[in-house]
Biopython code that builds the backbone (N, CA, C, O; Angstrom):
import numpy as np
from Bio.PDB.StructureBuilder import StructureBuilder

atoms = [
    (1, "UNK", "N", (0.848, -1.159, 0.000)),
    (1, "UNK", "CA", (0.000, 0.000, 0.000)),
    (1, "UNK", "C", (0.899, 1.229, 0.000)),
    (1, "UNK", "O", (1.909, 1.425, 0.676)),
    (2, "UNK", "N", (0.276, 2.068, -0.964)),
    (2, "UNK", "CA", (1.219, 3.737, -1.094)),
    (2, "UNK", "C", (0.408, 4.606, -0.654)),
    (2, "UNK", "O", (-0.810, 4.682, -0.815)),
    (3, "UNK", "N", (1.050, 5.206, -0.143)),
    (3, "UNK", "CA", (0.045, 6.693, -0.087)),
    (3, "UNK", "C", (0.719, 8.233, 0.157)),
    (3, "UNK", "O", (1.522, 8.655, 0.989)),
    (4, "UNK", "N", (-0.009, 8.873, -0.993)),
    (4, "UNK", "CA", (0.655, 10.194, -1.236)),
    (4, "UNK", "C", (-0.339, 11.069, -1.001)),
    (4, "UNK", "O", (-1.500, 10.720, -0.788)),
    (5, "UNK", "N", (0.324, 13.021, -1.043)),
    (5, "UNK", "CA", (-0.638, 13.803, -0.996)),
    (5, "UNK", "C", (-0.390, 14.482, -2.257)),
    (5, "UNK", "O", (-1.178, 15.264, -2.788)),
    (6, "UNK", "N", (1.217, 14.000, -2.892)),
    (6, "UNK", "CA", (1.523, 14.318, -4.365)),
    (6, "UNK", "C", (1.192, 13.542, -5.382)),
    (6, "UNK", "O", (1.845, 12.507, -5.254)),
    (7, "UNK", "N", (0.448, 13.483, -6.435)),
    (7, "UNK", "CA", (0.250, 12.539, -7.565)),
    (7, "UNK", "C", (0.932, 12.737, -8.346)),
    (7, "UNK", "O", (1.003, 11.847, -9.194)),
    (8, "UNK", "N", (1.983, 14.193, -8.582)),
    (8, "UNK", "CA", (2.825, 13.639, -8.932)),
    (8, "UNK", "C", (3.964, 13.297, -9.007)),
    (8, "UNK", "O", (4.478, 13.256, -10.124)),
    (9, "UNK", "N", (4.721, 12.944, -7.853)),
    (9, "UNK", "CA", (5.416, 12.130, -7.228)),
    (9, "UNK", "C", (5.285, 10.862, -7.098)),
    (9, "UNK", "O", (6.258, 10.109, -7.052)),
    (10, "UNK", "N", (3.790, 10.379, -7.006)),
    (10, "UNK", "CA", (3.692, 8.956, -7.206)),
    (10, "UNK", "C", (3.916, 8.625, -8.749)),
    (10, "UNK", "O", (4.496, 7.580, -9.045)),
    (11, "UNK", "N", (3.526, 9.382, -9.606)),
    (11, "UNK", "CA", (3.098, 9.074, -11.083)),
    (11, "UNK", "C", (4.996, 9.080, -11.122)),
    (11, "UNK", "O", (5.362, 8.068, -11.720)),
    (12, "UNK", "N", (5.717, 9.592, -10.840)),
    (12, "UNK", "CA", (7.773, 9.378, -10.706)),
    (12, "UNK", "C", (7.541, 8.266, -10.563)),
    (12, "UNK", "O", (7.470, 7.501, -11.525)),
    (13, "UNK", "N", (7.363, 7.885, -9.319)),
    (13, "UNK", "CA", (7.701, 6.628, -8.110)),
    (13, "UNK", "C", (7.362, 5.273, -8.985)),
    (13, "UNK", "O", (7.951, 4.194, -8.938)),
    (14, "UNK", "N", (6.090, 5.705, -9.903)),
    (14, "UNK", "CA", (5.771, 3.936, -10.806)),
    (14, "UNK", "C", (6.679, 4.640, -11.973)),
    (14, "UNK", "O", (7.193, 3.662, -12.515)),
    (15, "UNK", "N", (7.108, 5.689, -12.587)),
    (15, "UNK", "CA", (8.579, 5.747, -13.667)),
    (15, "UNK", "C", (9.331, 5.018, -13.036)),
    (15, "UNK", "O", (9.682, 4.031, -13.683)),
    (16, "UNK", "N", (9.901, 5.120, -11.603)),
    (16, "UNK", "CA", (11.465, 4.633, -11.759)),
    (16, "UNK", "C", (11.351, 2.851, -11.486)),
    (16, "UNK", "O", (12.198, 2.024, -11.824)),
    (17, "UNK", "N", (10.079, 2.589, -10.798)),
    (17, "UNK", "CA", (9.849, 1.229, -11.012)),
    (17, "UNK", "C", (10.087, 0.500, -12.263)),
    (17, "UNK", "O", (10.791, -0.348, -12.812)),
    (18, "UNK", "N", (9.230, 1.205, -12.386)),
    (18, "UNK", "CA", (9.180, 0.633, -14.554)),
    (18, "UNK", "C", (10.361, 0.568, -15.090)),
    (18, "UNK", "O", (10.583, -0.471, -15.713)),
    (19, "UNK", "N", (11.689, 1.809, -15.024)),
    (19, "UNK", "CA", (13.057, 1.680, -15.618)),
    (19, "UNK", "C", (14.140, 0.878, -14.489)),
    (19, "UNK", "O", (15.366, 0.808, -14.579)),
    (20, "UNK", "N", (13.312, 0.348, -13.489)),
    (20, "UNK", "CA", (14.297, -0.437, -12.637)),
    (20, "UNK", "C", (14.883, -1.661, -13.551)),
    (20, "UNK", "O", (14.454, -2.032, -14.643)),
    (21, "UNK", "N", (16.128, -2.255, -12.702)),
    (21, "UNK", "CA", (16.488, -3.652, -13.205)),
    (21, "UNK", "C", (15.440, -4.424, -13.010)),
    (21, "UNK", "O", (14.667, -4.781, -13.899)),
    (22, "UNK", "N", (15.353, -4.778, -11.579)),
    (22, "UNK", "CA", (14.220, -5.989, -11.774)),
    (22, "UNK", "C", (12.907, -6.152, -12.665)),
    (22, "UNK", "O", (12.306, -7.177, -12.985)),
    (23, "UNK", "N", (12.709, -5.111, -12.896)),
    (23, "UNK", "CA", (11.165, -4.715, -13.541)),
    (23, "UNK", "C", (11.621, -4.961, -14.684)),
    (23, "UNK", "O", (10.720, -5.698, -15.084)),
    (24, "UNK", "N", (12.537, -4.887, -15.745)),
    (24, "UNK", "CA", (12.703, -4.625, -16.793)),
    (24, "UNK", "C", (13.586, -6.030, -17.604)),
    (24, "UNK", "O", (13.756, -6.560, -18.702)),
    (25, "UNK", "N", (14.015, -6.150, -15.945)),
    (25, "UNK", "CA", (14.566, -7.832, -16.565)),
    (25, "UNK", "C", (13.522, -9.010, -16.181)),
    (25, "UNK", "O", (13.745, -10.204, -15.980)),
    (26, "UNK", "N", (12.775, -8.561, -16.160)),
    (26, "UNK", "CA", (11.321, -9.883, -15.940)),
    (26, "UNK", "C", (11.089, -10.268, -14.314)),
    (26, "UNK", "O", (10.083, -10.886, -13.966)),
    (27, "UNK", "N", (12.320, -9.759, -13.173)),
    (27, "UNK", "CA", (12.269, -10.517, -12.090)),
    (27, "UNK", "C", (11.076, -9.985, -11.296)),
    (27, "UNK", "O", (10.755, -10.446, -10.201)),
    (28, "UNK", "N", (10.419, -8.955, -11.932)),
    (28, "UNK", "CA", (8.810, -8.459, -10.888)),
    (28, "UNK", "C", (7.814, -7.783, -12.119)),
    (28, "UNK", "O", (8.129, -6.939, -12.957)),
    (29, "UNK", "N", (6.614, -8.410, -11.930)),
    (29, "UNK", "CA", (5.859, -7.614, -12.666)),
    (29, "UNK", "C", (4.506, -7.165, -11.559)),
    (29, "UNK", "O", (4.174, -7.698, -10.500)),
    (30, "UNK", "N", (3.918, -5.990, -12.279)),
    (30, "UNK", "CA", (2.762, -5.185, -11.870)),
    (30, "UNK", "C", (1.953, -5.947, -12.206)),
    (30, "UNK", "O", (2.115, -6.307, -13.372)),
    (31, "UNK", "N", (0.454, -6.729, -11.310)),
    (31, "UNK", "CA", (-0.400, -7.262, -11.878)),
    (31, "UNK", "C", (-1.643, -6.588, -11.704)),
    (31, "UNK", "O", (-2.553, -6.823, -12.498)),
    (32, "UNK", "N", (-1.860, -5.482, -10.423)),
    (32, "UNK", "CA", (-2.838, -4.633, -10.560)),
    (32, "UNK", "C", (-2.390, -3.179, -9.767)),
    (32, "UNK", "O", (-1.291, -3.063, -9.225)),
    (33, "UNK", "N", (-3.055, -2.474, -9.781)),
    (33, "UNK", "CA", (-3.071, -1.122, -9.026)),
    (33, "UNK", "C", (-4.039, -0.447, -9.120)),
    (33, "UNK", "O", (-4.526, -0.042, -10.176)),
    (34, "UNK", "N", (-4.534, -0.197, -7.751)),
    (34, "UNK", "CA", (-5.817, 0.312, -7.553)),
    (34, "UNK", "C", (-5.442, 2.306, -6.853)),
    (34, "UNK", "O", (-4.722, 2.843, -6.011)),
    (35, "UNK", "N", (-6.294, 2.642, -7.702)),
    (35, "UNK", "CA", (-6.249, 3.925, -7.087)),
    (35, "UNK", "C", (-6.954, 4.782, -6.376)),
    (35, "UNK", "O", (-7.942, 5.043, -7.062)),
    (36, "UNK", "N", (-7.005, 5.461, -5.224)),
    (36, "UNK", "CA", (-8.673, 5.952, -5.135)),
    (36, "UNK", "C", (-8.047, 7.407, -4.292)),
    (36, "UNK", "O", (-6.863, 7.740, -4.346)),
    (37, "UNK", "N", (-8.916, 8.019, -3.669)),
    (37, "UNK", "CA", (-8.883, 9.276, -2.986)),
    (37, "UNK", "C", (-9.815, 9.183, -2.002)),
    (37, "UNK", "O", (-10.919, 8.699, -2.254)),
    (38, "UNK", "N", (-9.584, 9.502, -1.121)),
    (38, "UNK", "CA", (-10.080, 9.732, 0.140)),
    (38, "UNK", "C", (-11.322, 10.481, 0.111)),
    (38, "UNK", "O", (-11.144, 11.459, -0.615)),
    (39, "UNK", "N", (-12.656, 10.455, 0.638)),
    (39, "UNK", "CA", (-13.637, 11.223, 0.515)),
    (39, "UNK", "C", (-13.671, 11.719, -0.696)),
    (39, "UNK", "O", (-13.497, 12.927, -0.860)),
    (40, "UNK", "N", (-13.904, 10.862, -1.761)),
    (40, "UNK", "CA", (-13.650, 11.544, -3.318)),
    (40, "UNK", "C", (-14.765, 11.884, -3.790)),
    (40, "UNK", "O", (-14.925, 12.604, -4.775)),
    (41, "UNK", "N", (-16.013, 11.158, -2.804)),
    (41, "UNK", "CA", (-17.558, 11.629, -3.181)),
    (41, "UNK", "C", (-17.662, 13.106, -2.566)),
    (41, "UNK", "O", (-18.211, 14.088, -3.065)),
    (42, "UNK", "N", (-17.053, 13.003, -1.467)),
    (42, "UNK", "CA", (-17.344, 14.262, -1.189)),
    (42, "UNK", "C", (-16.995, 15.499, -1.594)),
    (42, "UNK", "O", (-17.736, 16.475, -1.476)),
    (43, "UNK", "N", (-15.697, 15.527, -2.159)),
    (43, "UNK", "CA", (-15.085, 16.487, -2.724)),
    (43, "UNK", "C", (-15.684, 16.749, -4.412)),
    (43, "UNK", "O", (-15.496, 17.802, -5.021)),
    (44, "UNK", "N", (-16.440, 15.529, -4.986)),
    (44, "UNK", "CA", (-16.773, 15.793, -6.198)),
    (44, "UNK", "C", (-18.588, 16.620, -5.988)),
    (44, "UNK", "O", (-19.075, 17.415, -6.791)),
    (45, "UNK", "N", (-19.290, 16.094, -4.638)),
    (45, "UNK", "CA", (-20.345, 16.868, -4.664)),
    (45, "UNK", "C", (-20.211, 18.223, -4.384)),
    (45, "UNK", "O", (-21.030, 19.008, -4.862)),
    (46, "UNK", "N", (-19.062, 18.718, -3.496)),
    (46, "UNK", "CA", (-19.093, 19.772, -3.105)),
    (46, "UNK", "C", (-18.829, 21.001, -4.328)),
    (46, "UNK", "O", (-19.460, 22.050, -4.458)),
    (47, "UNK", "N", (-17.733, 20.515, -5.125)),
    (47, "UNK", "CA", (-17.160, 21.358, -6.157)),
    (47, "UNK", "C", (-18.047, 21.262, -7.229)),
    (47, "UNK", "O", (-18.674, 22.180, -7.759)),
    (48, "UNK", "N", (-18.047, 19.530, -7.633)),
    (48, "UNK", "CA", (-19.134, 19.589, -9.222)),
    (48, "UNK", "C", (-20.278, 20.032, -9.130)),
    (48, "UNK", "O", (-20.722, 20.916, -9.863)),
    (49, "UNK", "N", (-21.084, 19.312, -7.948)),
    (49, "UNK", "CA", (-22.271, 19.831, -7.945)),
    (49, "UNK", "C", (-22.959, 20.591, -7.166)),
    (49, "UNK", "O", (-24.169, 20.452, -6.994)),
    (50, "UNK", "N", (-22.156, 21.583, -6.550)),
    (50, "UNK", "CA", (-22.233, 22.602, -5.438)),
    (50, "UNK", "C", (-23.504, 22.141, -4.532)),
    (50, "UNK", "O", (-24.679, 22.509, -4.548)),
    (51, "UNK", "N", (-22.981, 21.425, -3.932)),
    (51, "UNK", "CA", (-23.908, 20.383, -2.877)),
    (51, "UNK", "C", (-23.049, 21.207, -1.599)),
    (51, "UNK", "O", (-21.823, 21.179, -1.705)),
    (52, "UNK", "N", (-23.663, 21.969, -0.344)),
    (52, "UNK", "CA", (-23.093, 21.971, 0.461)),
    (52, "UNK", "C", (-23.638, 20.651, 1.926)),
    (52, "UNK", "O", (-24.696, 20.081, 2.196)),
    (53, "UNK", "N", (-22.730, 20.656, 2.320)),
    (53, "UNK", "CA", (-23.378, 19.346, 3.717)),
    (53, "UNK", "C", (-24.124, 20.534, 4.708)),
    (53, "UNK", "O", (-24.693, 20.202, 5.748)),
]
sb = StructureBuilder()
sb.init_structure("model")
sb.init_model(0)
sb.init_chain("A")
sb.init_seg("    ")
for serial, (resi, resn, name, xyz) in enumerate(atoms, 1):
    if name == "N":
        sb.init_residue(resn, " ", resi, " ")
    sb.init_atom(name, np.array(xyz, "f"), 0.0, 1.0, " ", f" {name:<3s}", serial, name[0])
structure = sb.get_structure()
């Protein structure tokens, strides 16, 4: 589990994975990655649909 408050610093962090040795010489692969945000409903009602609580 990762967790950032920069995305993009994480969006680096899976670059240098990707140009690592192991990654690139077959010894690890990515089989999923899930992404999400914290209270992401809430932040999308408040802004998109000017919903106040």
């Amino acid at each position: 589990m990762c967790e950032t408050d920069d995305l993009k610093f994480y969006h680096f962090m899976w670059e240098e994975i990707r140009d690592s040795i192991p990654y690139t010489s077959g010894y690890v692969k990515i089989k999923e990655v899930i992404m999400g945000m914290e209270n992401a409903f809430q932040t999308y009602e408040k802004e998109s649909l000017k919903m106040n609580q």
